[in-house]
VEXMI-507696 format. One record per residue (C-alpha): residue in three letters; x, y, z. Coordinates in steps of 0.25 Angstrom, whole numbers, plus 2048, in hexadecimal, padded with zeros to 3 digits. Layout:
BEGIN
ALAXYZ;...
***
This chain:
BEGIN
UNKD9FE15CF6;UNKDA3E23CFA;UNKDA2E28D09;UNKDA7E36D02;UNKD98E3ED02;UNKD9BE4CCFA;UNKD8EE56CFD;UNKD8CE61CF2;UNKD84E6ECF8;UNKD7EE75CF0;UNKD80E84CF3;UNKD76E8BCEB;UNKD69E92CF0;UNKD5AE91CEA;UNKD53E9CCE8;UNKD4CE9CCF8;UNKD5BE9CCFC;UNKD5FEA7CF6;UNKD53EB0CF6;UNKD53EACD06;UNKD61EAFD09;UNKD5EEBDD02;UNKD52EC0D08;UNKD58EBDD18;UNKD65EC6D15;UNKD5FED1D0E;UNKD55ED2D1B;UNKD5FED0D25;UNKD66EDBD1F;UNKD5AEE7D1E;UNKD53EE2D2B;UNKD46EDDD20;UNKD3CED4D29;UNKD30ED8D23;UNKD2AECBD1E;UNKD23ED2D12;UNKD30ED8D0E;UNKD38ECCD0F;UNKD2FEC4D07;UNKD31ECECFD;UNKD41ECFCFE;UNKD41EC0CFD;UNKD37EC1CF0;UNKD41ECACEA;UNKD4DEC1CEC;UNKD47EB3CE8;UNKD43EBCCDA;UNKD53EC0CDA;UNKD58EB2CDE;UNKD4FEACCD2;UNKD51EB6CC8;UNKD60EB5CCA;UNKD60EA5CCC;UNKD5CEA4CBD;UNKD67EABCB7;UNKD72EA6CB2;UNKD80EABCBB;UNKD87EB1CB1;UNKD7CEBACAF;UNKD7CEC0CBD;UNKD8AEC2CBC;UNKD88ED2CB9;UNKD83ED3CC7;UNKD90ECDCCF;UNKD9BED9CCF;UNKDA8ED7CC6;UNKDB0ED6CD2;UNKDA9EC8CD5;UNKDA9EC3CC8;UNKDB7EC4CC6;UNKDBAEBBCD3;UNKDAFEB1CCF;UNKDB3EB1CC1;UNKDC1EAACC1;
***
């Protein structure tokens, strides 16, 4: 047996994640700390994250400047 253990993270985000993260800087960066339009802002990224989630990559791709791509595109 093996004493080598090999631990795999995983690096992606849910949804929560992604709408949470958006939700803090977007607020940290206008001063927003009204509860009501915080709820809202996260509202309106967890609609984003999802409706971007289910796309396929290659289809966002018109949204990533050329300058970008190029580098990514090898």
């Amino acid at each position: 047996m093996s004493d080598k253990v090999e631990v795999v993270q995983n690096s992606q985000r849910n949804l929560l994640d992604v709408a949470t993260e958006l939700t803090l800087y977007t607020a940290k960066a206008n001063f927003i700390t009204d509860p009501e339009e915080l709820k809202k802002l996260y509202s309106e990224f967890y609609a984003l994250a999802k409706a971007v989630g289910s796309k396929h990559s290659s289809l966002l791709d018109e949204f990533i400047p050329e300058e970008i791509l190029s580098k990514i595109k090898r």
